[in-house]
C-alpha positions in Angstrom: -20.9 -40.1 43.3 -18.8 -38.9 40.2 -19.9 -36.0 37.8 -21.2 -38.6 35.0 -23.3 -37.7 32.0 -26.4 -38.7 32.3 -29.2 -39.7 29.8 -30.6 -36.7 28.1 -33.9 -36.0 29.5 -34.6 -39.0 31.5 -37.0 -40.4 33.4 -36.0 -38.3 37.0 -35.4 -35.1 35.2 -39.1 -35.2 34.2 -40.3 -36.0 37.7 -38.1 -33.4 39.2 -39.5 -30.4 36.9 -42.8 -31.8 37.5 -42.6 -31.7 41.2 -41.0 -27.8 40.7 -43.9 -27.4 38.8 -46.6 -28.1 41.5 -44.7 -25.9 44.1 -46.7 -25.7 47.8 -49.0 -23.0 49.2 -45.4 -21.9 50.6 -44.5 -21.0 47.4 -47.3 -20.2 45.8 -46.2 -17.5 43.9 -43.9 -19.6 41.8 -47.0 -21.4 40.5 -49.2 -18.5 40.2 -46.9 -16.9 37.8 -46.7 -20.3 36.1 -50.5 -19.8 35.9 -50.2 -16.6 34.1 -47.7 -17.3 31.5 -50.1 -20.6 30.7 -53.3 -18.9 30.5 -51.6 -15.8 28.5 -50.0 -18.5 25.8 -53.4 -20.1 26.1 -55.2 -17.3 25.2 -52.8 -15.8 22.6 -52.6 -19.1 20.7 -56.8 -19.0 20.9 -57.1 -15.4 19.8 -54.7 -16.0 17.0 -56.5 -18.9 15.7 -59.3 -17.0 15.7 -58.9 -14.4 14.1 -57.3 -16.1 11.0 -59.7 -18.3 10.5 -62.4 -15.8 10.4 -60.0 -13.8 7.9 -59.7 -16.4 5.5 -63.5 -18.0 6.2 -64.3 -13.9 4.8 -61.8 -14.6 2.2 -63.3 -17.6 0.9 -67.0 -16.5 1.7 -67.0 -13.4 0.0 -65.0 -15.3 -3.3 -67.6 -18.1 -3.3 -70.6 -15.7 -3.2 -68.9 -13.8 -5.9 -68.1 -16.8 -7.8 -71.7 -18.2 -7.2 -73.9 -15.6 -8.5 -71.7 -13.7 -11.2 -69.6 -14.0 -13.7 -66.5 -15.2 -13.7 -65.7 -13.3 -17.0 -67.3 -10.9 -18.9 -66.7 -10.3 -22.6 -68.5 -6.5 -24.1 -68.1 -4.6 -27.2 -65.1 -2.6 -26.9 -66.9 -0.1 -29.5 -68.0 3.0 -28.2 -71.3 4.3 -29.6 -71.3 8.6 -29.5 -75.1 8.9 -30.1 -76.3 6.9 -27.4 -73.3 8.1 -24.9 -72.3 3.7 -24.4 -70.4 0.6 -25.3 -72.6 -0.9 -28.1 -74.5 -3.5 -27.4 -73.5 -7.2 -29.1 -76.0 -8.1 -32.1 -74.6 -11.6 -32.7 -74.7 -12.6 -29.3 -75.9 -15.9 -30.1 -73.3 -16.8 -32.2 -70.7 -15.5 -29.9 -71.6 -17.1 -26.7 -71.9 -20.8 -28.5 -68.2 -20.0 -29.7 -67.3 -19.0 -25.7 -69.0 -22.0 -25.1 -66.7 -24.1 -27.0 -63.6 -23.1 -24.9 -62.3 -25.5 -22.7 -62.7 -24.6 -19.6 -65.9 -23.0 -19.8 -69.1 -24.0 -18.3 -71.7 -21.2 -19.0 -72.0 -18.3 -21.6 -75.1 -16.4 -21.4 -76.1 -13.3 -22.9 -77.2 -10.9 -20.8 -79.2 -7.4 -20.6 -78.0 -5.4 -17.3 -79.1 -2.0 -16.7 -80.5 0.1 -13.6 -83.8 1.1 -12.8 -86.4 2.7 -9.8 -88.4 -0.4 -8.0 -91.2 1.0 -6.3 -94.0 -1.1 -4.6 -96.6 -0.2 -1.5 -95.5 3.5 -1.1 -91.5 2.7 -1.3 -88.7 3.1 -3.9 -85.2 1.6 -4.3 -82.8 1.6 -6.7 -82.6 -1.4 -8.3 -80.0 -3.4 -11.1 -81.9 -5.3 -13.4 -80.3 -8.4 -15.3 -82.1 -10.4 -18.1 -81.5 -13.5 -18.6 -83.3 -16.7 -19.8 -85.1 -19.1 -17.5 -82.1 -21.7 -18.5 -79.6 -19.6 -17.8 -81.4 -19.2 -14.3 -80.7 -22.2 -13.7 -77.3 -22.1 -13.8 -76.5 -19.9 -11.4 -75.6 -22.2 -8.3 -76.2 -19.4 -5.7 -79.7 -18.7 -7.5 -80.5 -22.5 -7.7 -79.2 -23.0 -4.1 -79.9 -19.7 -2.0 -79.7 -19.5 1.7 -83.3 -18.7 1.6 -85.9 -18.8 -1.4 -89.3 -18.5 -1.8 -91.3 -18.5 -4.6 -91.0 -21.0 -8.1 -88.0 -20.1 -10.4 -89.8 -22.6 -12.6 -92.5 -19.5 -13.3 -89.5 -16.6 -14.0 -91.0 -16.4 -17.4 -94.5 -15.1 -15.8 -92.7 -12.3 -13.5 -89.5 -11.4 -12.1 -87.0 -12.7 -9.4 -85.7 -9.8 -6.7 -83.4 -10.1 -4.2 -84.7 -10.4 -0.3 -83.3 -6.8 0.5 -85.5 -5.6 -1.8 -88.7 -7.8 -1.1 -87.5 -6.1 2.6 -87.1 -2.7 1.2 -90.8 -2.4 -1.0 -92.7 -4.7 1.6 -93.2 -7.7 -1.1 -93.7 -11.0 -0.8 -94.5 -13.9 -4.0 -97.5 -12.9 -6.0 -97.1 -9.3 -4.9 -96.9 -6.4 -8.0 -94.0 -4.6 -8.5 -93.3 -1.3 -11.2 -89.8 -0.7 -12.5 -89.3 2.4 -14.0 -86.6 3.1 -16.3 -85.3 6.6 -17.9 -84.6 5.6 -21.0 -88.1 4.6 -22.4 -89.6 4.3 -25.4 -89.2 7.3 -28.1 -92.3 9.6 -28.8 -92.6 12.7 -30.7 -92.3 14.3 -27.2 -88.6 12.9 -27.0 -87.9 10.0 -24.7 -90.1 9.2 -22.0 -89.9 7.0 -19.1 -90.8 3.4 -19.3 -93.3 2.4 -16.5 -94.2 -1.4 -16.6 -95.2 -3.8 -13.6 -94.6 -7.3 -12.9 -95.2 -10.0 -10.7 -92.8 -11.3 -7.7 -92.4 -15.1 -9.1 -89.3 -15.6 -7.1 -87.5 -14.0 -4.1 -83.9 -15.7 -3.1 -81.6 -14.7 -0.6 -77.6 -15.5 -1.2 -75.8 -14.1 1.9 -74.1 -11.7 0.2 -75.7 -7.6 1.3 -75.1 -5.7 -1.7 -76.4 -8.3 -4.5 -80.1 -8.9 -2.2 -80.4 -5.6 -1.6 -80.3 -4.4 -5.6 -80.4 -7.7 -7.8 -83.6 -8.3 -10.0 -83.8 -11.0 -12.6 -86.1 -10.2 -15.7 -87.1 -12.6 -18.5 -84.4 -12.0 -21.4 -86.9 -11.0 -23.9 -88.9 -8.6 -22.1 -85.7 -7.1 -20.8 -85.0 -6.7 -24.2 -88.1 -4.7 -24.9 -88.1 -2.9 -21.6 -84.7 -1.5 -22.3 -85.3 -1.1 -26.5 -82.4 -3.5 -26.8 -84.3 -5.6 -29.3 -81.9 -8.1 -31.3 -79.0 -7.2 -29.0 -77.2 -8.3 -25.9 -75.2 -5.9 -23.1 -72.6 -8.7 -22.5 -71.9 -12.2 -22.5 -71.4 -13.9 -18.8 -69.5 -16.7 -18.4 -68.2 -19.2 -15.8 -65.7 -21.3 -16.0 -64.3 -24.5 -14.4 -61.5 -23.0 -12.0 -62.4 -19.6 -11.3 -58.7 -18.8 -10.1 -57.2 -19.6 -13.1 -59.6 -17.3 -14.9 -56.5 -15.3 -16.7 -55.1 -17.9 -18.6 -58.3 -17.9 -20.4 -57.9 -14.4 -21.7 -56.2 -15.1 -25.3 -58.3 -17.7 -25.8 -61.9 -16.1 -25.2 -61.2 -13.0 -26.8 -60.1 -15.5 -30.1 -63.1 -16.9 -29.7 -65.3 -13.9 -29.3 -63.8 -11.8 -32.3 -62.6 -8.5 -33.1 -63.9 -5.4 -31.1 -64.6 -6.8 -27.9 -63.2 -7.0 -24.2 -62.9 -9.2 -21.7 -63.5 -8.3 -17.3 -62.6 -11.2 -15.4 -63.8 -11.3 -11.9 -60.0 -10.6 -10.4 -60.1 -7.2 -12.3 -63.5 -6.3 -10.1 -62.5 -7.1 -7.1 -58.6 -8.1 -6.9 -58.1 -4.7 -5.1 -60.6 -6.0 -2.0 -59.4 -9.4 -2.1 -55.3 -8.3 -2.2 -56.6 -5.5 1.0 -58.0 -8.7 2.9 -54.7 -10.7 2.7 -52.9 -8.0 4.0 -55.3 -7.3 6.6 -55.0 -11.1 7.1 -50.9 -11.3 7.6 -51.0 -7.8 9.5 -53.2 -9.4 12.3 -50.8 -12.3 12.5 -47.9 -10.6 13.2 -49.7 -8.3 15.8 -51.2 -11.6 17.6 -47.8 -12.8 17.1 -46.2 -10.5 19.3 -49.3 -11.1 21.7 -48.0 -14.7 22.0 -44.5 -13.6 22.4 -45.5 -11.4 25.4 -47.0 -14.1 26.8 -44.4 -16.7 26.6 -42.4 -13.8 28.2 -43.8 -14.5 31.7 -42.5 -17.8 31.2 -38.8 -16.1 32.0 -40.3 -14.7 34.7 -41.3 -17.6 36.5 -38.6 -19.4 35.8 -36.3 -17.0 37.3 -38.2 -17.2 40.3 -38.4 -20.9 40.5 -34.1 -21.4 40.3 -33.9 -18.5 42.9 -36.2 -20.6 45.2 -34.5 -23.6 44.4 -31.4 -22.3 44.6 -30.4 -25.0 47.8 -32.7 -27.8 46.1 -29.6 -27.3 42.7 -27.2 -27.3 45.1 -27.6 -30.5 46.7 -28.7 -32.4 43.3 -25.2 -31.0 41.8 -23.2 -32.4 45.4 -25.5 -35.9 44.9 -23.9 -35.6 41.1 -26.1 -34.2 38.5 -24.5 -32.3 35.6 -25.3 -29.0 34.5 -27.0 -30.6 31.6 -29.2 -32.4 33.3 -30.1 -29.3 35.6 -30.3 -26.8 32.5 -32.9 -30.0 31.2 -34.4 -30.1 34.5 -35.6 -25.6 34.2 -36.2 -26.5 30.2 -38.9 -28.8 30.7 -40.5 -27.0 33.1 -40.8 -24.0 31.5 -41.5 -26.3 28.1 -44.3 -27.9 29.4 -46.1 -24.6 30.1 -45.7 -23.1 26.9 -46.9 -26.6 25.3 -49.3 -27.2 27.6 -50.7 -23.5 26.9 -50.4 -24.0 23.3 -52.3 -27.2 23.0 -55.2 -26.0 25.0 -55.1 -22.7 22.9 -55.4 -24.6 20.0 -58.5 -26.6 21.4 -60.4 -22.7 22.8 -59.7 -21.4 19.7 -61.1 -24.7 17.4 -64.2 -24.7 19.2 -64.4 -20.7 19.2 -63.9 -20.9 15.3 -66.6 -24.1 14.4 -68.8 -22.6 16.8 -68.7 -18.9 15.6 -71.9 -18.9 14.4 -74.1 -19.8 17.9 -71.5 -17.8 19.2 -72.4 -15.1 17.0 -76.6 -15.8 17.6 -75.8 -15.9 21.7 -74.2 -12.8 21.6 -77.0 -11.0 19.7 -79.6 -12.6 21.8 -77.7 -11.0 25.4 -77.2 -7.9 24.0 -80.6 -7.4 22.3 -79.3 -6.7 18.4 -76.9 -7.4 15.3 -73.2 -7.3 16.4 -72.5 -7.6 12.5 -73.8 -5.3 10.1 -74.3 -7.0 6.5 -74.4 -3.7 4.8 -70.6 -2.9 6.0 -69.5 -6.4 5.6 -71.7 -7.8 2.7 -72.1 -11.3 4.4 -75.1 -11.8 6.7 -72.7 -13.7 9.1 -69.4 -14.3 10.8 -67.6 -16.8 8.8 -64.9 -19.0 9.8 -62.8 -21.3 8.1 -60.1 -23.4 9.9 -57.1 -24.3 7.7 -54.5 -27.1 8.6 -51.5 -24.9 7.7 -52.8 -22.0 9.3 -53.5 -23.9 12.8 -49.8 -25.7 12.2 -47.8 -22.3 11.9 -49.2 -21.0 14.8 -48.8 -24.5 16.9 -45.3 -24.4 15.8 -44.6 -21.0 16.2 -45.8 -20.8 19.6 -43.9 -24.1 20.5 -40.8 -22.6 18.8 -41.0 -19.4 21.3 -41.7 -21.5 24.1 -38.3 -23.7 23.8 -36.8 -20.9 22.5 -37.2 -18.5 25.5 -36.5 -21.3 28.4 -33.1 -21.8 27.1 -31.6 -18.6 29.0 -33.1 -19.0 32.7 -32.3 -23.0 32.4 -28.5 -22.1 31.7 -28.5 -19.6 34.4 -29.8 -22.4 36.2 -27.2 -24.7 34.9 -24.5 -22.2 35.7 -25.0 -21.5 39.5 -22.4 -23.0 41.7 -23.3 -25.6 44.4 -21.5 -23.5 46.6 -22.6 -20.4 46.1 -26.3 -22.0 46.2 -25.4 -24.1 49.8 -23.5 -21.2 51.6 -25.9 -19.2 53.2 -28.1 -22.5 53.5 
């Protein structure tokens, strides 16, 4: 038989690396190492995946809870008033926010009175920040309209107030129950100023997902927070949301046109770009770390390729006598160490799917073996593990992993390739 090219990758080089691939008890080590390099690839493909998409689902959770419940933009006086040690407060505020309103782009302009205050109910005290804002407003809030949890009728928010659950957990209050806010600047006697004490009824108690805003967050009638805080006839700021919330800053010119001289505009970028920028680093760090997990992985790939062409060493021999080329034996060592980084790939793509869409039982199963919280909502804001599985993240890793695969069979293969049916049949 003459040394003919043959079809690339045909039909007999498949069956051949297959057969190398399921190597007997004899030579069971071959295999075992073939084990290893699938199940690392496997688990390196899965971990990657993982991690990502709870990176971004964080990303896009903590964003969407930011989005939901505040502002996307903020416009304040930019005037500094020296007696009462503050930005002055907005008198027209009526006015202003129908102009805001009339922007393209924007959906909601609200005026608003925000301050802090001391909550204290049944024995307990929290601090506590305090937004007013009308019952129509209210409404639309998504995140207020739509909680995770509520309880309560918003409907009645002009009878009471609306707390977050973290503080209904914190002062032991349920709907109906009293509670006393008590602010430091109060009302003015010929003592000086003296607190204001006033109490008020739990109408509404909601629950976003998000720590820091359910643990402090009380809504107050926009009126009485107005007398409460001696604010009569003014507003503390104008919120607004808009249509596409990342394309807040091309909005700039035109809201601070339409809001007038003397005033400022705080997107919600400028509050918490810093945290947002830190997660996508944190995000592309991980991925190169996990990268070089899958590398070493696909590294034991070498090394059982290496020991398959040594035990096959008479088996190359013979097929390069019967007339294979050194193509078709480099093709031969390629597929089979292709197939286990492809193999491992596609079945660390399907572990760490189902690992990411199932995070949250996951998450409830864990807690349940080990007796507590494995995630703490006060360090991470969000009450649970979220995970969000993008197409082009899941592609990138499929093809890098592929890509390292192919790319690190090449050398053993052409060793393979290389070794001379002599050498290979002389001490045969």
């Amino acid at each position: 038989m003459t040394d003919s090219p043959t079809r690339p990758f045909a039909g007999f080089e498949w069956t051949i690396a297959w057969r190398y691939l399921r190597a007997r008890r004899a030579e069971g080590g071959i295999s075992v190492i073939a084990w290893y390099a699938l199940i690392g690839v496997m688990l390196g493909v899965a971990a990657l995946i993982v991690v990502q998409a709870v990176m971004v689902g964080f990303r896009e959770e903590f964003t969407d809870r930011i989005l939901g419940v505040n502002a996307h933009v903020t416009v304040y006086s930019a005037e500094y008033d020296t007696a009462a040690g503050r930005s002055r407060s907005i008198e027209n505020y009526d006015e202003m926010a129908n102009a805001i309103a009339l922007v393209p782009g924007v959906t909601r302009a609200a005026p608003i009175i925000k301050s802090q205050v001391m909550a204290a109910a049944n024995g307990q005290n929290s601090g506590v920040q305090v937004y007013g804002e009308t019952l129509e407003d209210m409404r639309s809030l998504p995140l207020i309209m739509s909680p995770e949890y509520s309880a309560g009728d918003l409907a009645l928010f002009n009878d009471g107030v609306a707390i977050g659950s973290g503080v209904a957990r914190a002062l032991n209050l349920r709907v109906g129950d009293i509670i006393r806010l008590i602010a430091p600047e109060g009302a003015i006697s010929p003592f000086g100023v003296t607190p204001r004490i006033n109490d008020y009824r739990v109408v509404y108690i909601f629950r976003v997902g998000r720590s820091d805003i359910d643990r402090t967050r009380i809504y107050m009638p926009f009126a009485e927070a107005q007398s409460f805080f001696n604010r009569e006839g003014f507003a503390d700021e104008i919120e607004i949301l808009v249509d596409d919330p990342q394309a807040v800053d091309d909005l700039r010119g035109p809201l601070l046109a339409a809001a007038g001289a003397a005033t400022q505009v705080w997107t919600w970028r400028n509050a918490n770009g810093a945290f947002l920028s830190a997660l996508d680093t944190e995000r592309h760090v991980m991925f190169i770390i996990l990268s070089l997990v899958v590398l070493i992985a696909a590294m034991n790939i070498i090394s059982g390729l290496v020991m398959l062409v040594k035990n096959k060493g008479r088996d190359i021999g013979i097929l390069r006598t019967m007339g294979l080329t050194q193509g078709s034996i480099m093709r031969i060592f390629f597929i089979c160490g292709s197939l286990i980084g492809i193999i491992g790939t596609l079945l660390g793509v399907t572990l760490g799917c189902a690992f990411a869409y199932f995070i949250a039982d996951i998450q409830r199963l864990v807690e349940w073996v080990v007796g507590g919280p494995v995630w703490d909502p006060a360090i991470k804001l969000l009450t649970e593990i979220p995970a969000r599985l993008r197409f082009e993240d899941v592609s990138l890793i499929v093809t890098m992993s592929i890509v390292l695969s192919l790319l690190i069979t090449i050398i053993p293969a052409r060793n393979a390739a290389k070794l001379s049916p002599v050498e290979a049949l002389r001490y045969e």
